[in-house]
N, C-alpha and C positions, 0 to 999 in steps of 0.2 A: 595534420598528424593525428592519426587514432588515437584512442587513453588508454597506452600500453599500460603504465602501471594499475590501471584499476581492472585490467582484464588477468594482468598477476596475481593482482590481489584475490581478486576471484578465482582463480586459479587455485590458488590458496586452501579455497574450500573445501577441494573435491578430495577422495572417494568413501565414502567407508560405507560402500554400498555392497549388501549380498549379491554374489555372483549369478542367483538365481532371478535378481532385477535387472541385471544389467541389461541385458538386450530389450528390455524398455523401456529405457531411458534415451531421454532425447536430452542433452546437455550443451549449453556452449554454442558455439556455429555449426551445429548438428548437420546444417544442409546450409549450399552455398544458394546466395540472391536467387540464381536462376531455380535451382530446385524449391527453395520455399516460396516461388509464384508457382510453379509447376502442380504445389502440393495444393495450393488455394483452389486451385480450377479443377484438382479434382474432389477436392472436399463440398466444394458448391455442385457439383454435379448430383450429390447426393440431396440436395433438397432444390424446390423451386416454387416454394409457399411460404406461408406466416404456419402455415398445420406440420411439415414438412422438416422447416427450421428446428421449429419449437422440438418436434420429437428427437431432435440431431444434438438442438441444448440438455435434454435428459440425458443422454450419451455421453456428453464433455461433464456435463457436471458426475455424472456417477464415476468417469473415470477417472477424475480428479480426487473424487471421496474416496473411492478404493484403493488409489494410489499413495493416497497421503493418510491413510489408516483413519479416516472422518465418517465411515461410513455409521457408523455407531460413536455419538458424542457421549463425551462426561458429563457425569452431573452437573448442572452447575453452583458450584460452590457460593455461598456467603461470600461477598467484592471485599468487606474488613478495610475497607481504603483507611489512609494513613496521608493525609496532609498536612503539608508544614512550610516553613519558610518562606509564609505570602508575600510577594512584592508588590505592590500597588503604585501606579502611574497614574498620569493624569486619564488617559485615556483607556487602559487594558490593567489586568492583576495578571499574575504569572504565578504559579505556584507546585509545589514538587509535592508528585503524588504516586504512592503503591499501593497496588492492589492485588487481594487474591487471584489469579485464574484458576489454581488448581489448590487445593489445603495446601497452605506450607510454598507456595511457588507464587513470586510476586510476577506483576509488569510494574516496570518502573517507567514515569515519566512526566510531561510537564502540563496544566492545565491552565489553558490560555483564556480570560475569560473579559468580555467589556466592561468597563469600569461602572456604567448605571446600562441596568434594564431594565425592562418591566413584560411580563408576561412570557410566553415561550418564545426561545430562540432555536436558529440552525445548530448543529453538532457536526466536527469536523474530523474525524477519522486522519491522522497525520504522519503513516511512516517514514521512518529516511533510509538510504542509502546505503552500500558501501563507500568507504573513503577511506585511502591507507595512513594519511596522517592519523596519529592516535592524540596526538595533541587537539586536533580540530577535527572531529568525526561524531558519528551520528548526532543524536537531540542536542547536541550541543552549539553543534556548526550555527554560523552565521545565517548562511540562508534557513535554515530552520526555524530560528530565530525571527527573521524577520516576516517572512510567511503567516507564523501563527501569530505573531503580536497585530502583522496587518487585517489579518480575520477577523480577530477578536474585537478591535476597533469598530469593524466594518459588523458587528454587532454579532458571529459564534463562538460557541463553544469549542476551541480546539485543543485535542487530546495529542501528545505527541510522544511519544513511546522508544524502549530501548527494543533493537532488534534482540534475538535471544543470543546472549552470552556477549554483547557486549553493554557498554556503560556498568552500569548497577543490576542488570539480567544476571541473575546466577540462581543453579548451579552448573545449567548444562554450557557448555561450550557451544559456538556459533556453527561447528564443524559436524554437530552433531548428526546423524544418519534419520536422525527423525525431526532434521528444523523445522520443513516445510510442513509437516504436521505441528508441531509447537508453537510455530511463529499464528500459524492461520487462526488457530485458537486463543493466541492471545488477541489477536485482532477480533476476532467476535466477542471476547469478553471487553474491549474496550467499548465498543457498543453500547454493550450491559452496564459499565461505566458511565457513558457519555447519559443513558436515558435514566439511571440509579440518579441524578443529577436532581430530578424531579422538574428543571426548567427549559430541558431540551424536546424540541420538539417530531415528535417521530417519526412525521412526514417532513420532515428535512436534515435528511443527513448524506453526508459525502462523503467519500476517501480521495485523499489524493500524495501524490507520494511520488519519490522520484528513484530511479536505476533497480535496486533492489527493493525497494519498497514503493516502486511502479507494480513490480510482480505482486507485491501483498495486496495493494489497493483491488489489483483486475481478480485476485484469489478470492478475495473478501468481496467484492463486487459480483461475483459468479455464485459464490456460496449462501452469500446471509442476504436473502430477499428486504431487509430493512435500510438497505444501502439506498439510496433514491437519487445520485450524483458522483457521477465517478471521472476521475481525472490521472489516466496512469500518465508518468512522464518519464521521458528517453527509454522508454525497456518495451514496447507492443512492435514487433515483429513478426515477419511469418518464417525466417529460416533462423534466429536466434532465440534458446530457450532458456537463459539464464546463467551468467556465469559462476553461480555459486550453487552450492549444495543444500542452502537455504532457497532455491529458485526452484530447482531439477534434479536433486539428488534422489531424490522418487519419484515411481513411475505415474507421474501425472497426466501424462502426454499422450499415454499408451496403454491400452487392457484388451489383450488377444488381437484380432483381427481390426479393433478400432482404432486411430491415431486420430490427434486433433497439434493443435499448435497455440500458441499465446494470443496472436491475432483472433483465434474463433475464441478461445476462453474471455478476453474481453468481451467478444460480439456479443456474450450469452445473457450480457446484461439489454441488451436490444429490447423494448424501445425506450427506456428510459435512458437521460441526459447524458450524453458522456463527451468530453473534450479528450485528446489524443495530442500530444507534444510533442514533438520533434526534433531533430538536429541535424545539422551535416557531416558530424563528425561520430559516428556510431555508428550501429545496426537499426538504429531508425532513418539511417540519411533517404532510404527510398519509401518512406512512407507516402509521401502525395502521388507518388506513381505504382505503388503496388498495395501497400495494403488499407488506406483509407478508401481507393473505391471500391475492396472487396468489403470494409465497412461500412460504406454508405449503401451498397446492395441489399446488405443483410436488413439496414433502417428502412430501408424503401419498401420491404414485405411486410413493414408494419404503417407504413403510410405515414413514417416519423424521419424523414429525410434530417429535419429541421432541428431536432434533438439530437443529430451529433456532427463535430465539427475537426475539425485537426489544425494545430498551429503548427505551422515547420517553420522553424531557422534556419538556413540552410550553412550561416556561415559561423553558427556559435557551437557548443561542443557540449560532451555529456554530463549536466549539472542541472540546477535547478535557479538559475539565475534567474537576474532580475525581467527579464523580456517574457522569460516563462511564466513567472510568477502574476505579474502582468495578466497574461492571458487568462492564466486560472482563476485572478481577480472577479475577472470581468464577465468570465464563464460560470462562476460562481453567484455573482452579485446577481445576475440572472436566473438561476436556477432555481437560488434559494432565499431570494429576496432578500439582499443585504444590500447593507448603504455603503455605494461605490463611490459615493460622491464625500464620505467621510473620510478617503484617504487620498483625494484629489486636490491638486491644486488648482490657483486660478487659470492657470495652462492647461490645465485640461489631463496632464499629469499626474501619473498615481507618485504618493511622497510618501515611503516609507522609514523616514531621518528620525520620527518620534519615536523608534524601536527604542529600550535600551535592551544592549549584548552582554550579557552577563558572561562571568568566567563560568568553567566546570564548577568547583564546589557549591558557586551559588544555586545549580538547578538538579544537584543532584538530593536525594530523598535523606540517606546515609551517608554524609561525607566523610566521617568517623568509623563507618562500617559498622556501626551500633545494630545488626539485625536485629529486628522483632524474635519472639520466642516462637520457637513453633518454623522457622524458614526450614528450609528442605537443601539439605545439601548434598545429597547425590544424585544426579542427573537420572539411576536408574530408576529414584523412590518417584519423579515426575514421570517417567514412562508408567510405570505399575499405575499412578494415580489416574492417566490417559486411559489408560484402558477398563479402567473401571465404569463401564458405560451404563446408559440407563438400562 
């Protein structure tokens, strides 16, 4: 059975989009299986080199900048981070932390870190999802949870964030008409975040993120050349473009006579490392037959077959479970040299039981709502601050 309620939920999102973008916009099941293999074979007709590619990746990335208003970035502001309520394990700290992206506009979220290091470590880029329970949704969920406590072990930095306008995100609303611009920015500022660190290392960092924050990883992945590991999970298709307004509410997809899709927006990270997730219960159930070998075509015009790989389930469903997690493990531990063997057991088994799962107020920054002076609380005084570009 499909995840009717999570395609409502996203549902939810949509429109508050000018009528003047709308025939841009690719949203939702834009095109049915057959049409988005259709659109693959003719999007590859357009190149048939590594020279070819490359100038088709300029194409998706500017139209992705133009569309999500990035062509011109903010300044970037002073980070002002704000950490508190360390909990210390025997293995990993967890700790709640906000920071400026923009004057006056925090990212809230949690900083996952191994309990003894020495020297540089990896840095992990961690968005999450949509999820309609409000009681167990985004940074707070379980699997989030466990993910970055097993990272951290396994010796990174991992950063795990609110999507905008939910958790402690305020002031815009999730629905907002310019997410996918706000959201992509706050992920590059976490970046900024993660290497502000002083002990993360900046030839090892990754994104990896599931359903809606599959889309931020491959955004973030496509945009900010400092990514060097990328892992979207259950959202890289070639006929689905996101079912929220945080994914496709702007015209990313499309500027005049060009169209691209979420599948080539991933590729445009080619040839560097990327794992691709899968399931049988979504719009990735035909990833091993349509669009991981329009992925590994793109890897094979860089002579890097071997740098990307795809895990499918074909009988598990749109989440970020444990088989998934699993994978990215191991895809990771590889990547970015981390110790896989720290969250193994004598089975040969990954054991992530030493997590502990905190409630909400324990990982949130404000649990009293005590904002700092100076927070920004009109959604439009963050658009004006967006646009004040270099």
């Amino acid at each position: 059975m499909k995840n009717k309620l999570l395609l409502i939920l996203c549902a939810i999102c949509f429109w508050n989009t000018s009528q003047s973008q709308i025939s841009e916009l690719r949203q939702g099941n834009f095109y049915t299986v057959a049409q988005g293999k259709v659109k693959l074979t003719e999007f590859a007709s357009t190149y048939k080199d590594q020279n070819s590619w490359t100038k088709r990746t300029e194409q998706i990335r500017a139209t992705i900048r133009h569309g999500a208003k990035l062509e011109d970035l903010p300044q970037r502001c002073a980070l002002n981070p704000i950490r508190n309520n360390k909990h210390t394990y025997a293995d990993y700290t967890v700790e709640n932390v906000a920071f400026e992206s923009l004057p006056g506009f925090y990212v809230t979220g949690n900083l996952y870190l191994p309990k003894n290091f020495n020297g540089k470590i990896a840095g992990v880029v961690s968005p999450h999802g949509h999820w309609p329970n409000l009681a167990d949704y985004g940074r707070y969920r379980n699997d989030v949870q466990y993910r970055c406590a097993t990272l951290a072990k396994m010796g990174a930095a991992v950063f795990t964030y609110d999507m905008l306008g939910y958790g402690e995100s305020i002031p815009c609303l999730h629905e907002s008409p310019e997410a996918v611009r706000l959201q992509t920015w706050n992920s590059m500022r976490v970046v900024d975040f993660l290497l502000s660190l002083g002990f993360v290392d900046e030839k090892r960092l990754a994104v990896t993120g599931e359903s809606g924050g599959g889309t931020q990883s491959f955004l973030l992945a496509a945009l900010d050349d400092r990514i060097d590991v990328s892992v979207p999970v259950v959202m890289v298709a070639a006929n689905f473009f996101g079912g929220c307004v945080c994914e496709s509410g702007m015209p990313i997809h499309k500027w005049g006579n060009f169209e691209t899709n979420n599948l080539e927006i991933a590729a445009t990270f080619a040839p560097k490392p990327m794992l691709v997730i899968s399931d049988g219960d979504d719009w990735t159930s035909n990833t091993p037959e349509i669009e991981f070998p329009h992925l590994r075509s793109i890897y094979k015009l860089f002579g890097a077959e071997s740098n990307v790989e795809n895990t499918h389930l074909p009988y598990e469903v749109h989440d970020y479970g444990f088989n998934k997690r699993t994978a990215m493990y191991k895809f990771l531990a590889k990547h970015l040299d981390l110790n896989l063997k720290s969250v193994t057991d004598s089975h040969g088994l990954i054991n992530e039981r030493f997590t502990y799962l905190l409630e909400r107020p324990s990982l949130q920054v404000w649990p009293d709502k005590n904002y700092p002076k100076g927070i920004v609380s009109d959604c439009s005084d963050v658009i004006k601050k967006m646009n004040n570009s270099k």
